[in-house]
C-alpha positions, 0 to 999 in steps of 0.5 A: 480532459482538460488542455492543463494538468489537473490533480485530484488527490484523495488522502488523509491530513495526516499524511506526510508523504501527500503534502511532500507531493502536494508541494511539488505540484504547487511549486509547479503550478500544476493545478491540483486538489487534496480531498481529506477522506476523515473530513466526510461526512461528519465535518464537510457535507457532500453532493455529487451530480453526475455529468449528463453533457459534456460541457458539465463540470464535474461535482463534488458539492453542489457548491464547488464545482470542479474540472474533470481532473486529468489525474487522480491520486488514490493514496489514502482512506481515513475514517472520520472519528464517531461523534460523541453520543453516536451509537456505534452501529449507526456510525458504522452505517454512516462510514460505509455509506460515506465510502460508498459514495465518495469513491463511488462518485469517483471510480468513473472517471477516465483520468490517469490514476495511481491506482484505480480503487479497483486495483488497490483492493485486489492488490491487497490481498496477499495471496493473491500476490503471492499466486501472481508472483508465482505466475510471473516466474518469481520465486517466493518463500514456501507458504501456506495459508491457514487456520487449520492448527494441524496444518500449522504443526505439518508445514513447521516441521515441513519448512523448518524454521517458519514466521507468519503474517496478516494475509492483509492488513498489519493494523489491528484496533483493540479497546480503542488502541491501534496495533501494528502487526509485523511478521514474527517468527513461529517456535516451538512452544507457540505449536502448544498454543494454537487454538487461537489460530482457528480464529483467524486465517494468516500466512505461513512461510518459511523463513528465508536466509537473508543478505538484504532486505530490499524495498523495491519502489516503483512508479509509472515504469521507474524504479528505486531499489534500496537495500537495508541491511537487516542482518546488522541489527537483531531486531529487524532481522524477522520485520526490518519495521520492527527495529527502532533504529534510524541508524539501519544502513540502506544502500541503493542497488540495481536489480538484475533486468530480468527481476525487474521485468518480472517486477514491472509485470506485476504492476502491469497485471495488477493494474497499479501506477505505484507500489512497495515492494518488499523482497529479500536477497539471500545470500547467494545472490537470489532474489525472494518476492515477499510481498506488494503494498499498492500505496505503501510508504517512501519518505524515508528513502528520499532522505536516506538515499535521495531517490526522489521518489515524490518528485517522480510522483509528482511527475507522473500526475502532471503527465495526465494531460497529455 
């Protein structure tokens, strides 16, 4: 490693949230540099070389050498757009080979990372989440996840009123338009329409009464809790994403320390420097795990409540040289 913090930041030129914390190591003179993932490998060309002796520098391209960072930010992928005329199985070829090679020139470094490739991958995965939670003394929704449309019929009758979520992603691209996923409640006439489940497996979980909604943002060991009052408004009350209300009333809050231990053992287990979580309070002052996003979102708790959550951002990265 080298004496001075040096950040390495791979994300996407549309993402707001980077520039806010490339901002800040800027106006901190901390050296840094922002890899936009859709500009490979169609835009820039790529080269790297791994080291053989220590003096070497890092590579990147064969002309622009770079430090050996003493962080890393893995904050975003984006795939680059299909040229015109490109046959769509030789761009996906391209995009996965791409991939392969960017972050596989990268998985080795022995920097600070937030968070390793490795551990955002796994972390993804909701089940496996919700399997962690359990471990760690969390309660979470009853939940079943399936494909299976008599089971689908058994836990409805069984949990009572039910919603269902992506067991990953929320995104989904159909005849070139993108789609947001957001979980939704499951009524009665949808049990008639249940041979498209068989397509595709999703998690079914009780739905649980709510006081709050609460997004839990953790980095390194801090934490910034926000409760959004969900209940106020029809349309956030399955998915709080769901309202277009910029109205929607957050309010900071202070965790009970032995959800927050448990919350900081999740991140511990999984690896993770950051992560977005979401729970539910219910209105009897329990706290329910829903789920963990490992680079999920925050800009709009530090406008709303001033968290300033990019500055610990921020602060975390610089601390790589130490």
């Amino acid at each position: 490693m080298t004496s001075d913090p040096y950040v390495l930041v791979l994300s996407t030129i549309a993402d707001v949230a980077t520039d806010e914390v490339i901002r800040r190591l800027a106006a901190h003179n901390t050296l840094h540099r922002r890899i936009n993932t859709e500009d490979f490998p169609f835009s820039r060309t790529f080269a790297y070389r791994p080291k053989t002796k220590p003096e070497e520098y890092w590579m990147l391209t064969e002309h622009d050498p770079l430090p050996i960072p003493t962080a890393v930010w893995y904050r975003r992928v984006r795939s680059a757009p299909k040229p015109d005329g490109m046959d769509e199985g030789v761009y996906a070829f391209c995009l996965r080979e791409n991939r392969a090679a960017l972050l596989g020139s990268i998985m080795g470094l022995t920097a600070r990372w937030m968070s390793h490739p490795a551990a955002v991958w796994q972390a993804e995965y909701k089940p496996f989440q919700l399997s962690l939670a359990t471990k760690l003394g969390l309660a979470i929704p009853a939940t079943v996840v399936t494909n299976d449309p008599l089971i689908i019929r058994k836990s409805f009758a069984e949990f009572e009123r039910m919603v269902v979520k992506p067991t990953r992603s929320g995104h989904l691209t159909q005849s070139g338009q993108h789609f947001a996923i957001y979980t939704s409640q499951v009524l009665e006439q949808h049990l008639d329409e249940l041979d498209s489940a068989k397509l595709c497996p999703a998690v079914y979980q009780a739905l649980v009464p709510k006081r709050f909604d609460l997004r839990v943002t953790i980095v390194g060991h801090r934490v910034f809790a926000a409760a959004i009052d969900s209940q106020s408004d029809p349309m956030a009350m399955i998915d709080w994403r769901q309202t277009g209300n910029a109205r929607l009333t957050h309010h900071p809050v202070t965790l009970p320390e032995a959800v927050t231990s448990k919350l900081l053992s999740m991140m511990e287990s999984l690896h993770l420097a950051f992560g977005a979580i979401d729970m539910i309070e219910k209105p009897d002052g329990t706290y329910v795990f829903l789920e963990i996003n490992p680079n999920g979102q925050w800009l709009w708790l530090d406008d709303m409540l001033a968290f300033g959550i990019s500055d610990a951002i921020a602060a975390w990265l610089t601390k790589g040289a130490e």
